[in-house]
N, C-alpha and C positions, 0 to 999 in steps of 0.2 A: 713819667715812669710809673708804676704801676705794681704791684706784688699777686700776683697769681696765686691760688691753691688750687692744686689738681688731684682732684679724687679718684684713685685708680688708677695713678698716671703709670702701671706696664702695662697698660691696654693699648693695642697702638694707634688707635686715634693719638692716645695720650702723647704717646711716642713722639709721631710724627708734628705734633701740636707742639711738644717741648723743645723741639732741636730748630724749628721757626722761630718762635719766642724767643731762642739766643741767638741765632744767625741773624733775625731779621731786626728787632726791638731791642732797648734797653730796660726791659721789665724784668721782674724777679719773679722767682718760681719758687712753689712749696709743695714737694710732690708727696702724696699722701698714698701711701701702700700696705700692705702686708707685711712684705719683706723688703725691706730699703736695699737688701745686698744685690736685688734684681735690677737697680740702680745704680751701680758701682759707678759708671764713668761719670756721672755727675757727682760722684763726692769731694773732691776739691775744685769743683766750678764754684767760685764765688757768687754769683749769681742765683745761685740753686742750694733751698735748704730740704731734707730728705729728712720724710717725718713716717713715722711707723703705725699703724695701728688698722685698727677692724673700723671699717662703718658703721655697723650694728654700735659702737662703743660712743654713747652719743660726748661725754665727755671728753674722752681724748679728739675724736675730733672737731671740738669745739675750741680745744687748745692748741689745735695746728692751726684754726682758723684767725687766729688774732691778729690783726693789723696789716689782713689783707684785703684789698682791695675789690678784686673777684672772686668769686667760688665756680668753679668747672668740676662739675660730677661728668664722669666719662663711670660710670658704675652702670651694670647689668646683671642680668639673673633672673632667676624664676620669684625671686623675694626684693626685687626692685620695690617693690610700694614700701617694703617694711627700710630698705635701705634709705628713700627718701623720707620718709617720717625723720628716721635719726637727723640727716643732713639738715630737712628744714626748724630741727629743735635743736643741734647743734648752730646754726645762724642764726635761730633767737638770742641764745645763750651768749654769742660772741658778737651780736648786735652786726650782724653782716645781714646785706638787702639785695647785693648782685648777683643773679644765679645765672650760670647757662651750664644746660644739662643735655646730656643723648637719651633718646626718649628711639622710637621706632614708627616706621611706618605702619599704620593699623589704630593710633594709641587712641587718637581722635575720630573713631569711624571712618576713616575719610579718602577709604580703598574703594574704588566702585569695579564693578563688572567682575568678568570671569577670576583676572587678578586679584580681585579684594577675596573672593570666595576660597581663591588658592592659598592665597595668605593667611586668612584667618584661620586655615588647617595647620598650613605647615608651621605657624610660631605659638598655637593655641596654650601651651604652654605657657609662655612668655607674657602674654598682651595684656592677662589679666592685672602682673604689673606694670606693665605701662601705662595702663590706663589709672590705674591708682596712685600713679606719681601725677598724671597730668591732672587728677582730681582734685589732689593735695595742693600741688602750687597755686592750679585754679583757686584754690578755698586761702591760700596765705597771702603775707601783705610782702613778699618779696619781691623786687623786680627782676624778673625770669624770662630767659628765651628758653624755650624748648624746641632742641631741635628733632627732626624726625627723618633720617634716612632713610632709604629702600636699602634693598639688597647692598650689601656692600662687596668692592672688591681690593684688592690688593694692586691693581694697575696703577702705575707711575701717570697720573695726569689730575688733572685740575679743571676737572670741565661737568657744572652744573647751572639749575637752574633751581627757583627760588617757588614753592606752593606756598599760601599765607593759611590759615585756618579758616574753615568753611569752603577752601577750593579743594576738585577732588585733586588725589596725588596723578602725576604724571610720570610714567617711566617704570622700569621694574630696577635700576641700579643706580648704583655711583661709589665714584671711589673713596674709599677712607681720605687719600691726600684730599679729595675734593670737601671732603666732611669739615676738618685739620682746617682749610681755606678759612670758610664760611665762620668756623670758632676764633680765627683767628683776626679775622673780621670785625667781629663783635668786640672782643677783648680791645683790641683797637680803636674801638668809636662804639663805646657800653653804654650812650645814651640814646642807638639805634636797634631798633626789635625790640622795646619793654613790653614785657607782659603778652606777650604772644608768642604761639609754634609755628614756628615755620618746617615746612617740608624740604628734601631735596633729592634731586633729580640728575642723574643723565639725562639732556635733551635728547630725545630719538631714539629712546628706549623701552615704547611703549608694547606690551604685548600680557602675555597670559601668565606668564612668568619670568623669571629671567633666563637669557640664554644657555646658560651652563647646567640646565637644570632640569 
């Protein structure tokens, strides 16, 4: 058994990630948000302790952090770098070394063709942080998976594949439960993927963009 902290957990990765972890395991959760009230149905799960605060606040969440086992950032934004800064000096502080984090497709250069060119428009915004988080961990003595989705979507299925770092990405999506899988994955057997990003993929998704789009 095992104590989870989940960073951001009303994100629904988060979501879908938290309600596994109690159907599926007997590991305990420490869900880290904003507003704990967005979390209502977990407040009398014994299993589940619902902690409050800003990311940016590197002390509070260094004090959710205590005597857990994993740290899962599910955190985004256009100030992702600045919010990984906090996280990884919030787990000095709390002497925590397990990370697995949502990172994005792009963060590693590692979009080739018409696709990489579309993406690197359409999230230009965004990547700047992502690439400053993968910079970060790269430079820390954490042990971290970063993971890196494509597109995501809301489909009820469970069907990807694995890109390692240095391979290009394959695919233009995948779904959140698929994301949810693969974290849940790790969490389960955390002395697999140290210190590497891995990509993820719909097999047979491969095109200019994704379809919806």
């Amino acid at each position: 058994m095992s104590k989870i902290l989940v960073i951001g957990a009303n994100g629904a990765i988060a979501r879908i990630l938290a309600d596994r972890v109690l159907n599926e395991t007997n590991h305990q959760l420490v869900l880290f948000l904003r507003n704990s009230s967005r979390l209502d149905e977990y407040q009398n799960n014994e299993r589940v302790t619902l902690s409050e605060g800003n990311i940016l606040n590197t002390d509070v969440l260094a004090a959710a952090m205590q005597d857990v086992d994993i740290v899962y950032s599910n955190a985004g934004g256009v100030d992702l770098g600045e919010q990984t800064k906090s996280i990884l000096l919030a787990m000095q502080k709390a002497k925590q070394h397990r990370l697995i984090f949502i990172s994005a497709l792009g963060a590693r250069h590692e979009v080739a063709g018409k696709f990489g060119d579309w993406n690197e428009k359409a999230i230009k915004d965004y990547l700047p942080g992502f690439r400053t988080s993968a910079r970060l961990v790269d430079e820390s003595n954490v042990v971290f998976t970063e993971v890196r989705p494509t597109w995501l979507t809301n489909n009820d299925e469970v069907d990807y594949e694995v890109t390692k770092q240095g391979e290009s990405f394959q695919g233009t999506e995948v779904s959140r439960a698929s994301v949810a899988d693969f974290v849940l994955r790790v969490i389960n057997e955390p002395a697999r993927y140290q210190r590497v990003s891995i990509g993820l993929n719909k097999p047979n998704t491969d095109g200019d963009k994704p379809t919806w789009l």
